[in-house]
N, C-alpha and C positions, 0 to 999 in steps of 0.2 A: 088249807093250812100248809105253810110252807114246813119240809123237816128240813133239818141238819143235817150233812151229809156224814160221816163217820169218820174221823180222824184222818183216818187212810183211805182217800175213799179210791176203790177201785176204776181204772181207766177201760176207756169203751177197748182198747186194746188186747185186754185180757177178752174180752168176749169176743173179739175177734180172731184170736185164736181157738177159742169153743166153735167156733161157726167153720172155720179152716178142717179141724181134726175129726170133727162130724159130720161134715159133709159133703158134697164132691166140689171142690171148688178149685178152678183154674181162672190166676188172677186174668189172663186175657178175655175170659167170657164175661166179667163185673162192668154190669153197667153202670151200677151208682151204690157208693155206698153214702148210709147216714149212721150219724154217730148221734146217742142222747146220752145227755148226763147231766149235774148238778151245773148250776152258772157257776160255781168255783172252777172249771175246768177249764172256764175261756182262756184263762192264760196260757194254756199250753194249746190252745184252736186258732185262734185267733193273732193277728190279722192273718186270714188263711191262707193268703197268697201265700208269706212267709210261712208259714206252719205248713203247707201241700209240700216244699223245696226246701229244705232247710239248709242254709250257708256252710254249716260246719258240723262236726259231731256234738257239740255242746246243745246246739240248736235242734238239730233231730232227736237227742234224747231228752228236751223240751217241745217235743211236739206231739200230739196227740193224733192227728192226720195222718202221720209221716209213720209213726209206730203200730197206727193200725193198717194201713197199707203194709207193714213190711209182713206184720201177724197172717192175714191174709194171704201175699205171697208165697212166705216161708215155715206158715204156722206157726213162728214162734219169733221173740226178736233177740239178738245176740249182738255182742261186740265187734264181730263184723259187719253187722249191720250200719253201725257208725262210721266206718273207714273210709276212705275216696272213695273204694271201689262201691263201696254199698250206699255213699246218698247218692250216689249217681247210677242205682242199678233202672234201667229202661221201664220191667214189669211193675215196681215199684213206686216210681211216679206216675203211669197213667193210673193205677189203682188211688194214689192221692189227689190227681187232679180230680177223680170222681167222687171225693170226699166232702160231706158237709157235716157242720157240727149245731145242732138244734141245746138249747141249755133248757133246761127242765126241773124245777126244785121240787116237784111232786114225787119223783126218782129217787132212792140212791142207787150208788154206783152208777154201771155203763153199759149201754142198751147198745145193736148198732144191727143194722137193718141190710142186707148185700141184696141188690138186685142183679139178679143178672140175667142174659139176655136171653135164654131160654123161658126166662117167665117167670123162674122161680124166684121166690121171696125166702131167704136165709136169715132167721131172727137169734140171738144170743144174748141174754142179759147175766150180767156179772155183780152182783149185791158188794160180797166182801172182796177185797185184794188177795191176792196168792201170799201166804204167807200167816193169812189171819188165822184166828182156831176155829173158825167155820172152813176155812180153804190150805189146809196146813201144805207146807213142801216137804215130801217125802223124801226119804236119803238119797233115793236113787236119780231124784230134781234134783237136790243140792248137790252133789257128786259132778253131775254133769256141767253146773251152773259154773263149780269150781272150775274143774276142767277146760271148760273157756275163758273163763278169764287167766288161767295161768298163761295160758296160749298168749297174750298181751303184758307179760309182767316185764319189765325193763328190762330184765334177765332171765327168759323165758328156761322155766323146768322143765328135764325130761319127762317123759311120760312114765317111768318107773318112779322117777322123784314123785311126780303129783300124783300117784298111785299111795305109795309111802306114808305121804303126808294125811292124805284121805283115811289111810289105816290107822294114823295114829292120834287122828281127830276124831275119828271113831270111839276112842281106847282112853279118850283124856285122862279119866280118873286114874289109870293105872301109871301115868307117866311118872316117871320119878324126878326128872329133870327138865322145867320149863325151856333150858336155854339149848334143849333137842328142836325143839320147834322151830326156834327163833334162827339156827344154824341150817335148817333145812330149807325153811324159806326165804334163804337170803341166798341159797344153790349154793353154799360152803360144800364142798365135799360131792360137786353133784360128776 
């Protein structure tokens, strides 16, 4: 029986990160990794040439290869990751070139299998996406999640500003004046 995979369905990417933060992993000892997931995931696997090297940052954060190599390298994937400097970081495409993506509709979510050269077998499956209410993001995720991307805002805020902001997103309900918000994050006054 084939299932459905779940609205959102979670990327082998997140379990790539599980597999990074549990357990010893230095991307130069990976000898192969494999990715499982639902056949709806081939768009972002597939064709793997393109998906292992992605052209531009639109395209690596349409890639499923690319974002589990980075999860791997860096344990986690961020907005530099996107940049020149990051589709072209070295550790990170040999850890892609070693990538394959198996599709499997008996699954949900993202399975993904590290071998590396010592012998050991590294397994991590990821059911729900980060974010769901089986896998919720805690304040202290969203805080830092913010935090980088301010770092990329056309008009990047201090770190007291995005501190600020963070307290007074906390505080919604008490705010008396929506158009505090809308002044802060446009760095009026920073």
């Amino acid at each position: 029986m084939i299932r459905r995979p779940p609205r959102s369905t979670p990327k082998p990417s997140s379990a790539a990160s599980d597999v990074y933060k549990r357990q010893d992993v230095h991307p130069l000892e990976i000898e192969s990794v494999e990715l499982v997931g639902h056949s709806q995931l081939r768009a972002w696997c597939e064709p793997l040439e393109k998906r292992r090297r992605p052209e531009n940052a639109a395209a690596a954060g349409n890639s499923i290869p690319f974002c589990t190599a980075k999860a791997l390298t860096n344990g986690e994937v961020k907005l530099a990751d996107f940049t020149e400097q990051g589709l072209h970081d070295a550790a990170t495409i040999k850890v892609a070139q070693r990538t394959v993506f198996h599709p499997d509709d008996r699954i949900l979510g993202g399975k993904v299998t590290v071998s590396m050269r010592d012998g050991r077998s590294l397994q991590a499956c990821v059911q729900n996406p980060l974010g769901d209410h089986a896998r919720p993001v805690n304040d202290e995720q969203l805080a830092a999640k913010f935090r980088d991307c301010c770092r990329y805002a056309s008009a990047p805020l201090s770190p007291v500003r995005v501190q600020e902001l963070i307290e007074l997103i906390e505080n919604l309900e008490r705010l008396d004046d929506i158009g505090r918000l809308a002044t802060m994050v446009s760095g009026s006054n920073d």
